[in-house]
C-alpha positions as CSV (number, residue, x, y, z in Angstrom):
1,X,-1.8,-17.7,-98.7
2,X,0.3,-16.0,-101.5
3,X,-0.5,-17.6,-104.8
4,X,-0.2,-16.8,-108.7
5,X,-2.9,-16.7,-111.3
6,X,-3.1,-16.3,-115.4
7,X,-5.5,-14.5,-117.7
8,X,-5.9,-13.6,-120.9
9,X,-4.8,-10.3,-122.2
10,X,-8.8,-8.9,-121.2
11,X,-8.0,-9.9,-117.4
12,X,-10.6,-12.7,-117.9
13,X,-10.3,-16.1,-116.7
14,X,-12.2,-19.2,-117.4
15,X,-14.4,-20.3,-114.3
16,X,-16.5,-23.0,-114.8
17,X,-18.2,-23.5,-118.4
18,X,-17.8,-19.5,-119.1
19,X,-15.2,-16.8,-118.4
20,X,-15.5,-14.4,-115.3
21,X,-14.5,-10.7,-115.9
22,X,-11.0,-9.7,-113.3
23,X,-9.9,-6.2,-112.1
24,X,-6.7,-5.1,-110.8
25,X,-6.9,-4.9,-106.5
26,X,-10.7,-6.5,-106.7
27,X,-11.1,-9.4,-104.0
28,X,-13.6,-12.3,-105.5
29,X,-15.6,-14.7,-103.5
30,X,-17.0,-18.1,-103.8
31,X,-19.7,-20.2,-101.9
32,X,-17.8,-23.5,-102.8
33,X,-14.6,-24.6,-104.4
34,X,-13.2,-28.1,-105.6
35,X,-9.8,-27.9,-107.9
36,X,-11.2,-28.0,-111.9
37,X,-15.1,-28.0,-110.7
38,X,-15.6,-24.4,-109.1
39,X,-14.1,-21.5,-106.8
40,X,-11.4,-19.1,-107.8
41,X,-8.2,-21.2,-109.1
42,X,-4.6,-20.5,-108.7
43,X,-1.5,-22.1,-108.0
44,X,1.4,-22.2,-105.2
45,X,3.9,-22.4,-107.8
46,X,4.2,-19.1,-110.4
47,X,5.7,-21.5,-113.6
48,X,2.2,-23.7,-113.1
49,X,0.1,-21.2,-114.2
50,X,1.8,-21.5,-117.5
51,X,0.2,-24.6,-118.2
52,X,-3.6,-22.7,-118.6
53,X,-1.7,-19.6,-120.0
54,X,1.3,-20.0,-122.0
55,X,0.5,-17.0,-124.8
56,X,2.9,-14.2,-125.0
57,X,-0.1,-11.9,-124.4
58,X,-1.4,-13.4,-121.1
59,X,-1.1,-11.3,-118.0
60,X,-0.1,-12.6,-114.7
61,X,-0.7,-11.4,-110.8
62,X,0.3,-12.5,-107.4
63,X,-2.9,-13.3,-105.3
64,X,-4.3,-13.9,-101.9
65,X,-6.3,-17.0,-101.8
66,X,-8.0,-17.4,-98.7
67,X,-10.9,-18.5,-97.2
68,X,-11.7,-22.7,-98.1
69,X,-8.8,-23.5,-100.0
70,X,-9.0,-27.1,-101.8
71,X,-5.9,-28.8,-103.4
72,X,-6.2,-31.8,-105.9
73,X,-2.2,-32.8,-106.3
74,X,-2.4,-32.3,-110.0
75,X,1.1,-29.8,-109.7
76,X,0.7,-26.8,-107.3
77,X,-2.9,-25.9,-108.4
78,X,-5.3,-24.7,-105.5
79,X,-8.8,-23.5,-105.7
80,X,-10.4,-20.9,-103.2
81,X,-13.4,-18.8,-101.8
82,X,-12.2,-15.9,-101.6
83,X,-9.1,-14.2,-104.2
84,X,-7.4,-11.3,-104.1
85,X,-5.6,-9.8,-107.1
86,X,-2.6,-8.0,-105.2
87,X,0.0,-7.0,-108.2
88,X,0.7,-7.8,-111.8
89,X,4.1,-9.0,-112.9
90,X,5.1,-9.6,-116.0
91,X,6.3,-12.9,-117.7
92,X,9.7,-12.4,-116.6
93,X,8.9,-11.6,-112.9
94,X,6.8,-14.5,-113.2
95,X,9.9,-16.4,-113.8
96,X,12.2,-15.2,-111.4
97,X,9.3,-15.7,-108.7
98,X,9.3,-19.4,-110.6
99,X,13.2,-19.6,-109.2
100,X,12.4,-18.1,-105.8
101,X,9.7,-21.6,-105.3
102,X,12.9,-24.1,-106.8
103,X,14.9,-22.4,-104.1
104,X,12.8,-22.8,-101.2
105,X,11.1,-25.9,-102.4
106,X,14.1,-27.9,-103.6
107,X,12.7,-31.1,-103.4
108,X,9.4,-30.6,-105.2
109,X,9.1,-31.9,-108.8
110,X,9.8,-28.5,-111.1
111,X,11.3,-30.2,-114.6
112,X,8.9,-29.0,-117.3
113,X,8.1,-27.2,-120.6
114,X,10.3,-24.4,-119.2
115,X,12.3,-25.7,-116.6
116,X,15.3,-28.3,-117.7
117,X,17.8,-30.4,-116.1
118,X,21.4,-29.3,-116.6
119,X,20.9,-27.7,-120.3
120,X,17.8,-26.2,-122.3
121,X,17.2,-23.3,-124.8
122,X,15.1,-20.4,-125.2
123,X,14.0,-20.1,-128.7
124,X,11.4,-17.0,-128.6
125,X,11.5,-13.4,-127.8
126,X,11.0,-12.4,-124.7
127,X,10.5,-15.0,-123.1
128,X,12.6,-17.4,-120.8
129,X,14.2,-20.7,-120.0
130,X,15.0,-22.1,-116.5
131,X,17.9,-24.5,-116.3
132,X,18.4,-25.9,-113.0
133,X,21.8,-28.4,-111.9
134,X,24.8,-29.2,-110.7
135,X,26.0,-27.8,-114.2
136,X,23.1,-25.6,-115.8
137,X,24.2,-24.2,-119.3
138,X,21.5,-22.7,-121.6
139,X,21.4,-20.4,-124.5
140,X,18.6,-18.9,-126.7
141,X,17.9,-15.9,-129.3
142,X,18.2,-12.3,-128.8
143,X,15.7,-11.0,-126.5
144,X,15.1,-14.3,-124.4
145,X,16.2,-14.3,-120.5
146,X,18.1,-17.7,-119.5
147,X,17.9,-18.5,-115.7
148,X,20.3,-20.4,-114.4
149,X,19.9,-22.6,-110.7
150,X,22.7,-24.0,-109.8
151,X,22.1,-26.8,-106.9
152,X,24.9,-27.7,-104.6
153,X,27.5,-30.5,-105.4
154,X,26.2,-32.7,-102.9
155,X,22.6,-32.4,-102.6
156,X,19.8,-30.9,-104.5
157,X,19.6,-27.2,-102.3
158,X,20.2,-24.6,-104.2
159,X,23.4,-22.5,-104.1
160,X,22.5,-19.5,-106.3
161,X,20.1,-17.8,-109.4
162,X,22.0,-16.0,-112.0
163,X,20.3,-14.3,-114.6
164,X,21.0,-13.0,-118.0
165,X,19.1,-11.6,-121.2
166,X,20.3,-12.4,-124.8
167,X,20.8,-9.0,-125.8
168,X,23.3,-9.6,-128.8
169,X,26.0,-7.7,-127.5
170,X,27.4,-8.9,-123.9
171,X,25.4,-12.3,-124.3
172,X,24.9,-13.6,-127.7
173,X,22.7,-15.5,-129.3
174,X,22.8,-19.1,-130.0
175,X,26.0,-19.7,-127.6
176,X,25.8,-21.4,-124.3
177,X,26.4,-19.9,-121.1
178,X,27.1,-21.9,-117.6
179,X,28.4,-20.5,-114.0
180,X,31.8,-20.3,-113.3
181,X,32.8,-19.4,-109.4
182,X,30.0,-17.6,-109.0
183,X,29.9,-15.8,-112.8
184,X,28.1,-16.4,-115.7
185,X,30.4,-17.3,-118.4
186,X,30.5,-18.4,-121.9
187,X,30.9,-22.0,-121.9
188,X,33.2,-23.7,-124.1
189,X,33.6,-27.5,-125.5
């Protein structure tokens, strides 16, 4: 299955009561895993692996976790036998994957630190908000991306993800910006 895992900036991540030593491409494997006790750990939905690496200097891939695959319920978190590291995206991609799962998981509980319900803000550089609503506005500083999923009027499926980057000259800082018939647009009082 096609999953996401975090590391620090060194590619390492924590396994266990140490740290295990990653490389791009290299394919890991396990005798036993149980979610938060041992096996290679990732997680169906990209935005969960923010919760074990939220600094700005972690590094993200998209894996394939196969072999015995264990899931405890606590969010989208899996833990494997056997990992893959297939490709490296950046925070950003890691985002706009983070959209992709809303869209094709709808139902699922998303609402977190970086997703919000009808209005958030960004407020660091280069990195991102996700609004998600009937109504999604957000804004944030120079250098942040705001994503916006907009759901359908009469149930929760979404009907599009429209992205922008503050960049202080078409989309300005600290102003709020909604969808309009299709467009992003500033949105006024």
């Amino acid at each position: 299955m096609i999953a996401y895992k975090g590391f620090n900036s060194k590619l390492q991540a924590t396994m266990g009561k140490g740290t295990f030593q990653f490389e791009p491409g290299g394919t890991y494997e396990e005798k036993e895993c149980k979610c938060a006790s041992n096996g290679f750990h990732c997680a169906e939905n990209p935005l969960d692996v923010l919760d074990y690496y939220r600094s700005m200097d972690a590094r993200f891939f998209i894996v394939e976790a196969a072999g015995d695959i264990n899931q405890d319920g606590c969010g989208s978190r899996i833990s494997c036998t056997k990992l893959t590291l297939t490709k490296e995206i950046d925070r950003i991609g890691l985002a706009l994957r983070g959209c992709l799962y809303i869209e094709y998981h709808p139902d699922r509980e998303t609402y977190g630190r970086y997703v919000k319900k009808e209005h958030g803000e960004c407020s660091a550089k280069n990195d991102f908000i996700i609004v998600r609503g009937k109504h999604p506005a957000a804004a944030g500083v120079e250098g942040s991306w705001l994503f916006l999923v907009q759901e359908k009027r009469s149930t929760n499926q979404i009907s599009g993800i429209y992205t922008i980057q503050i960049d202080g000259k078409e989309y300005k800082e600290g102003r709020w910006y909604r969808v309009l018939r299709g467009k992003i647009c500033e949105k006024r009082n």
